[in-house]
TORVO-916455 format. One line per 4 residues: number of its first residue (from 0); their letters; for each residue x, y, z of N, C-alpha, C. Coordinates in Angstrom, 1 decimal, padded with zeros to 4 digits, always signed. Example, Ala and Ser with C-alpha at 12.3 -4.5 7.8 and 13.67 -1.06 7.14 Angstrom:
residues 2
0 = as = +013.2/-005.7/+007.8/+012.3/-004.5/+007.8/+013.2/-003.3/+007.8; +012.8/-002.2/+007.1/+013.7/-001.1/+007.1/+012.9/+000.0/+007.9
This chain:
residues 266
0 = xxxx = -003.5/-018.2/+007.6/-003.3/-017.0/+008.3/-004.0/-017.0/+009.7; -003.0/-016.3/+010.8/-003.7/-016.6/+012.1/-004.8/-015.2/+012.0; -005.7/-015.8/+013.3/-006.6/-014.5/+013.2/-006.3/-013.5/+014.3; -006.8/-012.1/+013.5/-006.8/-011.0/+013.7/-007.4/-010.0/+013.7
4 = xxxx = -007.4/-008.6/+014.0/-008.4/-008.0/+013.9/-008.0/-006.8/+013.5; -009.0/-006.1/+012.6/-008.5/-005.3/+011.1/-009.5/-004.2/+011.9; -008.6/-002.9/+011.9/-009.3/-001.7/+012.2/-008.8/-000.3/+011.1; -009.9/-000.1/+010.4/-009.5/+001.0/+009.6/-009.0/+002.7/+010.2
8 = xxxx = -008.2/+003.5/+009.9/-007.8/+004.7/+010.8/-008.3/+005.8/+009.9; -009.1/+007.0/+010.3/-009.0/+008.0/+009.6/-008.3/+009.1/+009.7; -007.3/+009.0/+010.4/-006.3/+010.3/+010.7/-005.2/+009.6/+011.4; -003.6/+010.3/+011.5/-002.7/+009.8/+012.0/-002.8/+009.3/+013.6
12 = xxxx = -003.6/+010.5/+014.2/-003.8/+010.1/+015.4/-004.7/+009.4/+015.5; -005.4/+008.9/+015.3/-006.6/+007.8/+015.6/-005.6/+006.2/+015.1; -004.7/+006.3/+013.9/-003.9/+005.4/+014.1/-003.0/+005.2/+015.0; -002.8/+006.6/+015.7/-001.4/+005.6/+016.7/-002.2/+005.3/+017.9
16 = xxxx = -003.6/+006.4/+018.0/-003.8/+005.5/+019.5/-004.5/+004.2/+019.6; -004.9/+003.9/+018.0/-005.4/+002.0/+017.6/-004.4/+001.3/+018.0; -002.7/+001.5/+017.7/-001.9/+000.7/+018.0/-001.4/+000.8/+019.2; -001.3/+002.3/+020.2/-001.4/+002.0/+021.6/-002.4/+001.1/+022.5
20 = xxxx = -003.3/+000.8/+022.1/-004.0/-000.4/+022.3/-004.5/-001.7/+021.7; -003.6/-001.8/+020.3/-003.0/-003.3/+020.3/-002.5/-004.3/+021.4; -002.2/-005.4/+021.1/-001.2/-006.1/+021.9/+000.1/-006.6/+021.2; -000.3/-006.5/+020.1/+000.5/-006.6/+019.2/+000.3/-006.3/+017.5
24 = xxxx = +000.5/-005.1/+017.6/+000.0/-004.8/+016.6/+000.8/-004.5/+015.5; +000.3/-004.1/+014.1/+001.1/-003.9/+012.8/+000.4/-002.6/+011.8; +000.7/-001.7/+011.6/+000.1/-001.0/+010.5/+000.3/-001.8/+009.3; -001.2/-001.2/+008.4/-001.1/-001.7/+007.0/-001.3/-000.9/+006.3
28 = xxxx = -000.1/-000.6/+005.3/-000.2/+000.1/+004.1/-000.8/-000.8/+002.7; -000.1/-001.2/+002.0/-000.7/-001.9/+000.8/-000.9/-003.0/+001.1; -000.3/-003.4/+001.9/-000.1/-005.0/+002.4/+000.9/-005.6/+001.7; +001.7/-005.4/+000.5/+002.5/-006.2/-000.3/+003.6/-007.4/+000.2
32 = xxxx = +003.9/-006.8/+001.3/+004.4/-007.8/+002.2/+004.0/-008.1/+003.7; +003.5/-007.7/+004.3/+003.1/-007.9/+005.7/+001.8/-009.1/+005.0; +001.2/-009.3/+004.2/+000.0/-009.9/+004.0/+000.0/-011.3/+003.8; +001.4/-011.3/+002.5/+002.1/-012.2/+002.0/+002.6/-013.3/+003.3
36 = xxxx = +003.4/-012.6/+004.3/+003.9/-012.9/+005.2/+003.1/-013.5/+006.8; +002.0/-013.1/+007.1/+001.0/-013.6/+007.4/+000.6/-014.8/+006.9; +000.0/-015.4/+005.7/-000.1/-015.7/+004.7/+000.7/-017.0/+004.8; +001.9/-016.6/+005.6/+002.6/-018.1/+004.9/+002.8/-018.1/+006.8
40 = xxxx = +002.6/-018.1/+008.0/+002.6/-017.7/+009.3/+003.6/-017.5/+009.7; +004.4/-016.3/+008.8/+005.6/-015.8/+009.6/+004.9/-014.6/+010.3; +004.2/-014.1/+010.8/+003.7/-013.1/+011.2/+002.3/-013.3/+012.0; +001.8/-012.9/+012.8/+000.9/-013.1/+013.5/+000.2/-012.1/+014.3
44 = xxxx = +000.1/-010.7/+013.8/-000.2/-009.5/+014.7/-001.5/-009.4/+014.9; -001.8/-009.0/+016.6/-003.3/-009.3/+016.8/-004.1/-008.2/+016.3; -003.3/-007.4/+015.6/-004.2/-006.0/+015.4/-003.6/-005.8/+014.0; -004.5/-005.2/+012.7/-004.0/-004.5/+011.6/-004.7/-003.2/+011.7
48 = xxxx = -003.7/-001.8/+011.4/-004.6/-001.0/+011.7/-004.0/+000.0/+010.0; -005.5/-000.1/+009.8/-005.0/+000.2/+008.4/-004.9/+001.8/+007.9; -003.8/+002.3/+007.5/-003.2/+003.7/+006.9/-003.0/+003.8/+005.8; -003.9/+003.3/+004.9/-003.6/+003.2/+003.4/-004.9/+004.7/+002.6
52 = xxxx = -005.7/+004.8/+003.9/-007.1/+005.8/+003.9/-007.1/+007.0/+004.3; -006.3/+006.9/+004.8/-005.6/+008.6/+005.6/-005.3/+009.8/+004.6; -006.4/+010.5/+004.7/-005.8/+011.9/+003.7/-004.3/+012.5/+003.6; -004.4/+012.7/+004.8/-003.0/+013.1/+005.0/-001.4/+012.7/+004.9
56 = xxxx = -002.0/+011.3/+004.4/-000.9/+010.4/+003.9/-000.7/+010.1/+002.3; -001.5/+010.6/+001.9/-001.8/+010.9/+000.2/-001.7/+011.9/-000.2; -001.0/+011.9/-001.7/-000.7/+012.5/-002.6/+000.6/+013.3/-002.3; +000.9/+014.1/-003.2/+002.4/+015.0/-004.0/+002.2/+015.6/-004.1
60 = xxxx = +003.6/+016.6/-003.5/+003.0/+018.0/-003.5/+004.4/+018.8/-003.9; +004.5/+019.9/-004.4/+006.1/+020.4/-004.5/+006.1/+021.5/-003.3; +007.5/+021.0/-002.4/+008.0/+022.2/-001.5/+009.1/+023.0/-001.9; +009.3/+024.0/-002.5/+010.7/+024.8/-003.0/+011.0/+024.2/-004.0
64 = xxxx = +012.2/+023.5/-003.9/+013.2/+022.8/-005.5/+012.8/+021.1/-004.9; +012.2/+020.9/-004.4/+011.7/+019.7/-003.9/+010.5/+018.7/-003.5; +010.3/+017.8/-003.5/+009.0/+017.1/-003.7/+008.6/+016.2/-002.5; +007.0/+016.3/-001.8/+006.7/+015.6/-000.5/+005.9/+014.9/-001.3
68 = xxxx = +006.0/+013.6/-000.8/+005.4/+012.2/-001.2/+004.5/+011.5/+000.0; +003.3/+011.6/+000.0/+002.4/+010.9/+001.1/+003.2/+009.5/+001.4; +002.7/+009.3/+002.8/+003.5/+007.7/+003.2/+002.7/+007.0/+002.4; +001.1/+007.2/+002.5/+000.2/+006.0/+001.6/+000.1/+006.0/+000.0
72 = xxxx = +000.7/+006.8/-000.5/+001.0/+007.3/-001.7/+001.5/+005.9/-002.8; +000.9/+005.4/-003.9/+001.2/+004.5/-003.8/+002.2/+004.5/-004.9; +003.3/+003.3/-005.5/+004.2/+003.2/-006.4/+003.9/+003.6/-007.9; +002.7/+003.0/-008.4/+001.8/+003.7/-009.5/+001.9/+005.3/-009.8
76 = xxxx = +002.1/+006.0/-008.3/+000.8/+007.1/-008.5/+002.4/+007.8/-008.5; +003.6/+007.6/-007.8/+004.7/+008.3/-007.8/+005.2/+008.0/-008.9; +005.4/+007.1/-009.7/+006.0/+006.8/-011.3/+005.0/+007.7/-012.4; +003.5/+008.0/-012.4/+002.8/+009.1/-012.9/+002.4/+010.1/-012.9
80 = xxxx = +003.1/+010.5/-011.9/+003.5/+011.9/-011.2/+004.4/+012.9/-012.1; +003.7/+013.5/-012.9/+004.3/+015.1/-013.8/+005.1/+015.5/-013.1; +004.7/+015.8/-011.6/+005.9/+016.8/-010.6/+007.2/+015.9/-010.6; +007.1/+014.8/-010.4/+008.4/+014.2/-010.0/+008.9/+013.5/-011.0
84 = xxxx = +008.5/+013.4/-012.6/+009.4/+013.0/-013.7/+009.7/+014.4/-013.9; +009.4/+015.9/-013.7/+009.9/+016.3/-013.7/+011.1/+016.9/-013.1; +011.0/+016.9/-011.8/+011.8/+017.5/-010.7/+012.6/+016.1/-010.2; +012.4/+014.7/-010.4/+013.4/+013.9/-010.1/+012.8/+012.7/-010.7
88 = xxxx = +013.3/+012.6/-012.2/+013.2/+011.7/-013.2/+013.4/+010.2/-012.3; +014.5/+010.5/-011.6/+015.1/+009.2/-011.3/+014.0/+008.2/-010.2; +013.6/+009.1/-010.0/+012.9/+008.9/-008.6/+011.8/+007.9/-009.6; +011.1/+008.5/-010.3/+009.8/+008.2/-010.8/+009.8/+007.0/-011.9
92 = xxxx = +011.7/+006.9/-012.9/+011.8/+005.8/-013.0/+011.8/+004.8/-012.0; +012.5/+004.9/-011.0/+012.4/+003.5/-009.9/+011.4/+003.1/-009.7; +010.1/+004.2/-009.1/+008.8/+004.0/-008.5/+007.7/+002.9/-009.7; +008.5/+002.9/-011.4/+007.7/+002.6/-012.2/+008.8/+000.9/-012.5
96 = xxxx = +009.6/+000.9/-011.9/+009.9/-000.6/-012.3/+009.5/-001.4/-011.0; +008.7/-001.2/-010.0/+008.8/-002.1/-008.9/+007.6/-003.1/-008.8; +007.6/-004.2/-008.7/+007.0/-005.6/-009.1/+006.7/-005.4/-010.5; +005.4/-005.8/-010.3/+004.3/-005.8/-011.7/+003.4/-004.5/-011.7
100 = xxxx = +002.1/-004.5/-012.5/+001.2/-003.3/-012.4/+000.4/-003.6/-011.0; +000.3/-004.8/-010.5/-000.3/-004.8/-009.2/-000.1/-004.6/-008.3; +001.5/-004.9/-007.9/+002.1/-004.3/-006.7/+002.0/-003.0/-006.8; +002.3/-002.2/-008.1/+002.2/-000.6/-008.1/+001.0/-000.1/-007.5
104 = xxxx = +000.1/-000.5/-008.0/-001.2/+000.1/-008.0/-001.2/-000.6/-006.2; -001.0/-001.4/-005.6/-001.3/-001.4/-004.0/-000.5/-000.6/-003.3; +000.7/-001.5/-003.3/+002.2/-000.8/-002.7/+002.7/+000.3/-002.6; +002.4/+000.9/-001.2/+002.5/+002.5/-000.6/+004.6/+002.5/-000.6
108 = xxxx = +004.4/+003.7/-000.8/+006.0/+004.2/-000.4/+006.3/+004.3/+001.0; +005.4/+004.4/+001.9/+006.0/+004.5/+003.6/+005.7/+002.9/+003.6; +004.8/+002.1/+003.5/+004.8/+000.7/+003.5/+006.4/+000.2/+003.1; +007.1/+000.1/+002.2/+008.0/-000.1/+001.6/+009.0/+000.7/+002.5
112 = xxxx = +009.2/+001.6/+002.7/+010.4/+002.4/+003.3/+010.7/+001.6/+004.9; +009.3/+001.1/+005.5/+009.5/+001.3/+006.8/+009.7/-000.4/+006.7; +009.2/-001.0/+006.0/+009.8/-002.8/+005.7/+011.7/-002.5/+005.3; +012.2/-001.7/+004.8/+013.5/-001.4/+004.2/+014.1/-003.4/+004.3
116 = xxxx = +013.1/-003.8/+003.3/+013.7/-005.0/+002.7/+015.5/-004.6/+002.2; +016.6/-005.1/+002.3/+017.5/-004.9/+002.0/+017.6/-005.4/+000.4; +016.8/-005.3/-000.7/+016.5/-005.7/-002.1/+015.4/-004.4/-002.6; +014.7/-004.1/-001.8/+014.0/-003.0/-002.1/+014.5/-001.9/-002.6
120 = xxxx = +013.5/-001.3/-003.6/+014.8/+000.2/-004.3/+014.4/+001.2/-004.0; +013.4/+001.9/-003.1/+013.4/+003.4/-002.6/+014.2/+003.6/-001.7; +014.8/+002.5/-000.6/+016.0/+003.1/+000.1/+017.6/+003.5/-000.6; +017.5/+003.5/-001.5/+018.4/+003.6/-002.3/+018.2/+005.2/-002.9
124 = xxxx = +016.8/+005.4/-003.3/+016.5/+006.9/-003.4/+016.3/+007.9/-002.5; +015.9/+007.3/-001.6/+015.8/+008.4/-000.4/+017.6/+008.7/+000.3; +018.5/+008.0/+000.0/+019.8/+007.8/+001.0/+020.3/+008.8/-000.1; +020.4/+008.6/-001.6/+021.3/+009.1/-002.7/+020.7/+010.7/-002.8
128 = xxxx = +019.4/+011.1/-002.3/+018.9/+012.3/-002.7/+018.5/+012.8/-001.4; +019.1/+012.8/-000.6/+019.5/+013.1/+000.8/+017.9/+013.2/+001.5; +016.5/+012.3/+001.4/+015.5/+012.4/+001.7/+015.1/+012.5/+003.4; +014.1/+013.4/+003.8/+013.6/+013.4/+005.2/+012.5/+012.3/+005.3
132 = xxxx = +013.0/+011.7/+006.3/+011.2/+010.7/+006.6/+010.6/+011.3/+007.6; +009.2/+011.8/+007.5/+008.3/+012.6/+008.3/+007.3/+011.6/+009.0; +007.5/+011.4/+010.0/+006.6/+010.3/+010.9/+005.8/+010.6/+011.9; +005.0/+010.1/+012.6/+003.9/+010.6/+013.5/+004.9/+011.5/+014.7
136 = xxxx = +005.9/+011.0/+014.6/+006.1/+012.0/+015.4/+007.7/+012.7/+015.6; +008.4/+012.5/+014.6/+009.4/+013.2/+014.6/+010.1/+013.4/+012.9; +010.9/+014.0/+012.6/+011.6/+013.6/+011.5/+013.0/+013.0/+011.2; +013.3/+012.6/+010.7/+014.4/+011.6/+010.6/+015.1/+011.6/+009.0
140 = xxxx = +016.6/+012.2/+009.0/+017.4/+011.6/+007.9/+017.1/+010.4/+007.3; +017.5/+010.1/+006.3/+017.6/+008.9/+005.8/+018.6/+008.3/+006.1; +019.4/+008.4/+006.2/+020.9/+007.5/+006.5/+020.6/+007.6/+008.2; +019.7/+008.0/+008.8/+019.9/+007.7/+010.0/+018.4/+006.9/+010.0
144 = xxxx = +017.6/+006.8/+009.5/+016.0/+006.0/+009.5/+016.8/+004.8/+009.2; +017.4/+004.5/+008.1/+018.1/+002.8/+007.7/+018.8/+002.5/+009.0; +018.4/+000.8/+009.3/+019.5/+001.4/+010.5/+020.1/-000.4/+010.2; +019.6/-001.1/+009.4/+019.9/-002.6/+009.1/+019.4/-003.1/+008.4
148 = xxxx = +019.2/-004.3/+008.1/+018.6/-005.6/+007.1/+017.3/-005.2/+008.0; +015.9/-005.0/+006.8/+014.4/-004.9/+007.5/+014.7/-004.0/+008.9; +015.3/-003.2/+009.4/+015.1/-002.3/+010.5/+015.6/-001.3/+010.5; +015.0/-000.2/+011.0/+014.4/+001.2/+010.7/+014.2/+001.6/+012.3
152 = xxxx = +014.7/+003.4/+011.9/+014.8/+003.6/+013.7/+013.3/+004.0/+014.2; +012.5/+003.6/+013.2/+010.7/+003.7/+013.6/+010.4/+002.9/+015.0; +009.8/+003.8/+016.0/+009.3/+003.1/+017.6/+008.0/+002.1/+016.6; +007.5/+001.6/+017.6/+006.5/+000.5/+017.0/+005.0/+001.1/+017.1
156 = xxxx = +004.7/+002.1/+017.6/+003.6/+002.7/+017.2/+003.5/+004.0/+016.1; +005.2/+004.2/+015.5/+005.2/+005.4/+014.9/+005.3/+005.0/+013.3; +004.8/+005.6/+012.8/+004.1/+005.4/+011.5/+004.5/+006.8/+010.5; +005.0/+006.0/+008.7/+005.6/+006.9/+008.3/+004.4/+008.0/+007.5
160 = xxxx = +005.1/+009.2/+007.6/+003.8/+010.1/+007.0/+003.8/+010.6/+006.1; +004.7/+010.8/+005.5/+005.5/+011.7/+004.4/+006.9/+011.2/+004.2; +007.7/+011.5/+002.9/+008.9/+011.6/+002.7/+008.9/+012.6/+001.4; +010.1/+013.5/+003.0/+010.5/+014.9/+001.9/+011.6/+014.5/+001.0
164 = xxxx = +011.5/+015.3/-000.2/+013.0/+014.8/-001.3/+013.6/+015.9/-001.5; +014.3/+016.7/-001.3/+014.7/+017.7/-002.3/+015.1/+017.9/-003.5; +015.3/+018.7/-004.3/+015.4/+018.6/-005.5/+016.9/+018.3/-006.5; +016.9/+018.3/-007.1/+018.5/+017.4/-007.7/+019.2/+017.7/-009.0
168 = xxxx = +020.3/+018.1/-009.3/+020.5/+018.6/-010.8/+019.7/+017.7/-011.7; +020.2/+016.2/-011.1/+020.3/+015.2/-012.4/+020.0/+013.8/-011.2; +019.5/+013.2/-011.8/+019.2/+011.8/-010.9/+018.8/+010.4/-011.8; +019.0/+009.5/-011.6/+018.7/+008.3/-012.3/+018.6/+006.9/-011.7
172 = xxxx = +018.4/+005.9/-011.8/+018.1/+004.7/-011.5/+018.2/+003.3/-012.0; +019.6/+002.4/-011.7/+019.2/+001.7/-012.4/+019.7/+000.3/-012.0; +018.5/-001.3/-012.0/+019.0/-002.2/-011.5/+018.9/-003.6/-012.2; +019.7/-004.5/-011.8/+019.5/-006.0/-012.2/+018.3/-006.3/-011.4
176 = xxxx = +017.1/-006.7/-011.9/+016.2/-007.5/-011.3/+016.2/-008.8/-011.2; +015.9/-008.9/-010.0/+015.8/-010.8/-010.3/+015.1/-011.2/-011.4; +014.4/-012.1/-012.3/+013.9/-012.1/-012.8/+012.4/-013.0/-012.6; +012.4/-014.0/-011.2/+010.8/-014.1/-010.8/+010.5/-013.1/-009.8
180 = xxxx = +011.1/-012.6/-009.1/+010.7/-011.6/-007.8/+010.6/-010.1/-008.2; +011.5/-009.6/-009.2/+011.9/-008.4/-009.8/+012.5/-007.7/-008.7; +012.9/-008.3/-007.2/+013.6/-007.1/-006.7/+014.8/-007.0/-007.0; +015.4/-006.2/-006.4/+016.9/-005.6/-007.2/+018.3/-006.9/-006.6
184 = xxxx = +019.2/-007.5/-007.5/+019.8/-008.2/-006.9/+021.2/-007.0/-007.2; +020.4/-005.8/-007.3/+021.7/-005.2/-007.4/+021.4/-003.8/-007.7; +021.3/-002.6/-007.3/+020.3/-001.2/-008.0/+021.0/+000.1/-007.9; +021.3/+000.8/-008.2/+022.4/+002.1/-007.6/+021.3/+002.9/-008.0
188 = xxxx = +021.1/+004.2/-007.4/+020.6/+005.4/-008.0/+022.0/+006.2/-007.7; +021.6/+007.5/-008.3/+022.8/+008.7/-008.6/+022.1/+009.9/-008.3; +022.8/+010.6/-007.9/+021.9/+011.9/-007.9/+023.2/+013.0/-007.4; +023.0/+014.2/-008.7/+024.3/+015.4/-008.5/+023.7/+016.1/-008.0
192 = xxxx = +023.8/+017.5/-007.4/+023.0/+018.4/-006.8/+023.3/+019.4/-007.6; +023.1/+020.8/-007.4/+023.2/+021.6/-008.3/+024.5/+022.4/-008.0; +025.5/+021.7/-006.6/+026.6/+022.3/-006.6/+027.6/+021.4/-007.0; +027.4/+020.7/-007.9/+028.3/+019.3/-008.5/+028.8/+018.2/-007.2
196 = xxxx = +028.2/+018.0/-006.1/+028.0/+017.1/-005.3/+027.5/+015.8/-005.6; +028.3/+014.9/-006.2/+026.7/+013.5/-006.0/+027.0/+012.4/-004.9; +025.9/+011.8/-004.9/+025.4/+011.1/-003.7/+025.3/+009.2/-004.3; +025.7/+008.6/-004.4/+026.0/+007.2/-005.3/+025.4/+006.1/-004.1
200 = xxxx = +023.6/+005.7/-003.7/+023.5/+004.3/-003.2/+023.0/+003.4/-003.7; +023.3/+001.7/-002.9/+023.3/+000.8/-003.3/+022.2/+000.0/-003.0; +021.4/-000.6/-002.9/+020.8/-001.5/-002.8/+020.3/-002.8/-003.5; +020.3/-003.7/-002.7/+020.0/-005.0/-003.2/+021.4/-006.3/-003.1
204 = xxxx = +021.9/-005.4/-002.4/+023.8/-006.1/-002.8/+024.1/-006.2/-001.5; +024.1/-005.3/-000.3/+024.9/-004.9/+000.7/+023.8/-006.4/+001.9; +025.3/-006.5/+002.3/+024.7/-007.7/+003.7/+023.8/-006.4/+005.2; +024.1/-005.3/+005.0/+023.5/-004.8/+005.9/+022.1/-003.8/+005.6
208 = xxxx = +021.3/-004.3/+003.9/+020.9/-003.2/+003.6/+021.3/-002.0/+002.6; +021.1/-000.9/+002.1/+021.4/+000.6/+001.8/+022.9/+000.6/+002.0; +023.4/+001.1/+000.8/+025.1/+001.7/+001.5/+025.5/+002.6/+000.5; +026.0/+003.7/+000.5/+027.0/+004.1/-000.4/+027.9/+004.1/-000.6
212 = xxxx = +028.7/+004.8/-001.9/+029.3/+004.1/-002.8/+030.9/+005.9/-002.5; +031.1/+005.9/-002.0/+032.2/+006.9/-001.4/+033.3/+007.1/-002.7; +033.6/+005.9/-003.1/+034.7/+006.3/-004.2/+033.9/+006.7/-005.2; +032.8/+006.1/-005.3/+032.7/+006.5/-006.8/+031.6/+008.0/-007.0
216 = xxxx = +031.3/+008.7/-005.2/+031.2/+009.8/-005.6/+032.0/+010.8/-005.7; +033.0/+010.1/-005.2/+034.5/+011.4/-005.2/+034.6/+011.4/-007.0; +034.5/+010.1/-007.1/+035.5/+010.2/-008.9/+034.5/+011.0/-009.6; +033.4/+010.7/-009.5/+032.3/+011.5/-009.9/+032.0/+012.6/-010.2
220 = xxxx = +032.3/+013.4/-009.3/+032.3/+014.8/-008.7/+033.1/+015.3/-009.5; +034.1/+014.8/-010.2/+035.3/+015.5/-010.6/+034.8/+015.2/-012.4; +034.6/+014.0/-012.5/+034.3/+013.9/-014.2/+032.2/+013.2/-013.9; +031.2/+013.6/-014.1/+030.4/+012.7/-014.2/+029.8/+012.2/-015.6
224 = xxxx = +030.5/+010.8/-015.8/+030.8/+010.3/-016.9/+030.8/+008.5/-016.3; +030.2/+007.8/-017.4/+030.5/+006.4/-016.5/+031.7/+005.9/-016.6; +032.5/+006.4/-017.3/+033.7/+005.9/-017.3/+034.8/+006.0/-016.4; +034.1/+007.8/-015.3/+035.0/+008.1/-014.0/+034.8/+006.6/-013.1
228 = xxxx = +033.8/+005.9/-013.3/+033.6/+004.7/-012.1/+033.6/+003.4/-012.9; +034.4/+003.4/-014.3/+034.5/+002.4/-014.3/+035.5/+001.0/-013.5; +036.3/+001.7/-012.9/+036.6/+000.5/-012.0/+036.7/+000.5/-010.9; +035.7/+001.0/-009.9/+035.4/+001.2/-009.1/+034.2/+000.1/-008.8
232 = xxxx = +034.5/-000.9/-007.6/+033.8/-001.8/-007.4/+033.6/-001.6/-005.9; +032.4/-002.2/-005.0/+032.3/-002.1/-003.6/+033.3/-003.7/-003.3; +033.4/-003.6/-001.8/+034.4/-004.9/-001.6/+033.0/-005.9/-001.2; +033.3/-007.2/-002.2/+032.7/-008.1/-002.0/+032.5/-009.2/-001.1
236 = xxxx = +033.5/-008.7/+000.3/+033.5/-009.3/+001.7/+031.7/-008.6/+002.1; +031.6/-007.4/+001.8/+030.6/-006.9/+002.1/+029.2/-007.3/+001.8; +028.9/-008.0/+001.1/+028.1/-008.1/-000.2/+027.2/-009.4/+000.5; +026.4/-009.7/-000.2/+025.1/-010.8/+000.0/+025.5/-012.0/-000.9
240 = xxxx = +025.9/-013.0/-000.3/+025.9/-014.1/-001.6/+025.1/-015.0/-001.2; +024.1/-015.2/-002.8/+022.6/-016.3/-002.4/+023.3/-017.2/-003.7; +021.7/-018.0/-003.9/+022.0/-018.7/-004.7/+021.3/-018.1/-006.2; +021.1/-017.0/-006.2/+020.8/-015.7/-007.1/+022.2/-015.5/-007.8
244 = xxxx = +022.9/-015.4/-006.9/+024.7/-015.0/-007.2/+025.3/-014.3/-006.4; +026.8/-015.0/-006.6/+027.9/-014.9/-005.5/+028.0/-013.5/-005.5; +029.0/-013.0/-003.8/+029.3/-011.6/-003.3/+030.2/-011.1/-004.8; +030.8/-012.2/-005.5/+031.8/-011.3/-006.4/+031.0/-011.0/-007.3
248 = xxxx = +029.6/-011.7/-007.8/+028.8/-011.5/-009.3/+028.1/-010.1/-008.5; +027.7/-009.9/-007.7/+026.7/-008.6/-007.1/+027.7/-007.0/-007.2; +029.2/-007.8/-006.9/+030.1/-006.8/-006.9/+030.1/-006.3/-008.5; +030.3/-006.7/-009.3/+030.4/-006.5/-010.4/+028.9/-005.9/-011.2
252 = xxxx = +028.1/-006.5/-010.9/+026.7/-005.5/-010.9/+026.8/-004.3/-010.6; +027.3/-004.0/-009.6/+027.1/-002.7/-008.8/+027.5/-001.7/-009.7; +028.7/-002.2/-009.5/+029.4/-001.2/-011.2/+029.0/-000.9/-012.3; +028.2/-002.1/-013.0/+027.6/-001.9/-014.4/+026.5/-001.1/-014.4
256 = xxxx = +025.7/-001.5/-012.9/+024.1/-000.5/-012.6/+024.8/+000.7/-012.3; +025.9/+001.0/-011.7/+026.5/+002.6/-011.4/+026.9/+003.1/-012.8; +027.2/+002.2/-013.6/+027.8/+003.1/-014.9/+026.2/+003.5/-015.6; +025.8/+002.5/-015.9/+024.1/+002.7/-016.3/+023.3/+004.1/-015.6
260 = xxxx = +023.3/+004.1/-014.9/+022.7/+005.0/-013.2/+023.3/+006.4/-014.2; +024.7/+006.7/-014.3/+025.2/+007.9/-014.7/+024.8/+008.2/-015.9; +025.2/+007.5/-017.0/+024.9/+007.2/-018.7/+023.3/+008.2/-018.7; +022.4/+007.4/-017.5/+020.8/+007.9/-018.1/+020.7/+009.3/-017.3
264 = xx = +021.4/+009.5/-015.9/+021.2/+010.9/-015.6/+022.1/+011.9/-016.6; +022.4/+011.5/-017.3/+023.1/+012.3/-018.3/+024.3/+013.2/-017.7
């Protein structure tokens, strides 16, 4: 690991103006990956300025028919969260399958959102359940915060602070894990609204990241049943092919985690 210099933040603004005078700097949330990554010297920031300590970035709160999630909030604490297995089951299953118990217990949700690893599965929850990202300094859609593979329309000193969720008839979550990495080689969540609307994304499959699934919320809408998407597949020109499995085997995931996804949102 190259050297660097670790500054802890006690408020939003004392973090962004640590990283207006970086030279090159990086916020740290859990570290799950920025650490790792370091670690092996793909990374080299002369400054960590750490946001994992920030009140104001912690804890769950309910707003209206919907739920605000601290950015430093970590995977653990949103999968044990009463408010959000109640008010978005789906949400809280995902937050409880991601790595092992140690990533949970490190691994913040704005850490994770603002990496938008394209295998990662809360971009898949925030896009399907139409989520706000609240950042030091503006707020931002979810389908407009994704904006690629790892890139996000976050400036480099702006830092996530919150993500609002609104609330959801019915929501669920469900993915192929790799089986040494556990990230998703394939993940859909679902989510209906309470005016028979649903919202169908992808992750872990798509060459660009996050995507939705358009057919199979139209068919949806009309029967929600896994059988309305049983043959509804994304096109596999689009798709990631590793040596995990080809664009056509990810294609065919998609569908079985979309049929699974509907089955458990009932």
């Amino acid at each position: 690991m190259y050297e660097t210099s670790y500054r802890r933040a006690a408020s939003v603004a004392e973090a962004a103006q640590m990283m207006a005078n970086a030279e090159d700097g990086k916020f740290l949330g859990g570290g799950q990956t920025l650490l790792p990554t370091m670690k092996q010297r793909l990374a080299a920031p002369s400054d960590l300025v750490d946001v994992s300590r920030i009140a104001d970035m912690k804890g769950i709160r309910a707003e209206g028919d919907g739920v605000v999630i601290g950015g430093a909030t970590t995977h653990a604490e949103v999968a044990s969260s009463d408010l959000v297995r109640q008010k978005l089951p789906g949400l809280a299953a995902l937050a409880g399958g991601i790595g092992d118990p140690a990533v949970r217990h490190m691994g913040t949700i704005g850490g994770s959102v603002a990496n938008n690893d394209p295998a990662a599965d809360y971009p898949s929850a925030l896009v399907a359940l139409g989520a706000t990202v609240v950042t030091s300094k503006r707020e931002l859609s979810a389908e407009d915060f994704f904006t690629g593979m790892f890139e996000t329309a976050l400036d480099d000193d702006e830092v996530i602070v919150a993500v609002k969720f609104p609330g959801a008839a019915a929501s669920a979550y469900a993915k192929y894990p790799n089986p040494a990495s556990r990230y998703a080689m394939a993940g859909v969540f679902v989510a209906r609204s309470g005016d028979g609307s649903v919202k169908v994304a992808v992750t872990g499959a798509g060459q660009n990241g996050v995507f939705r699934m358009g057919a199979m919320e139209a068919a949806l809408a009309g029967n929600f049943s896994p059988d309305a998407i049983a043959g509804i597949a994304p096109d596999a020109d689009d798709l990631l092919s590793d040596l995990h499995g080809s664009a056509a085997y990810r294609a065919n995931l998609v569908t079985v985690m979309a049929k699974r996804a509907v089955a458990a949102a009932g």
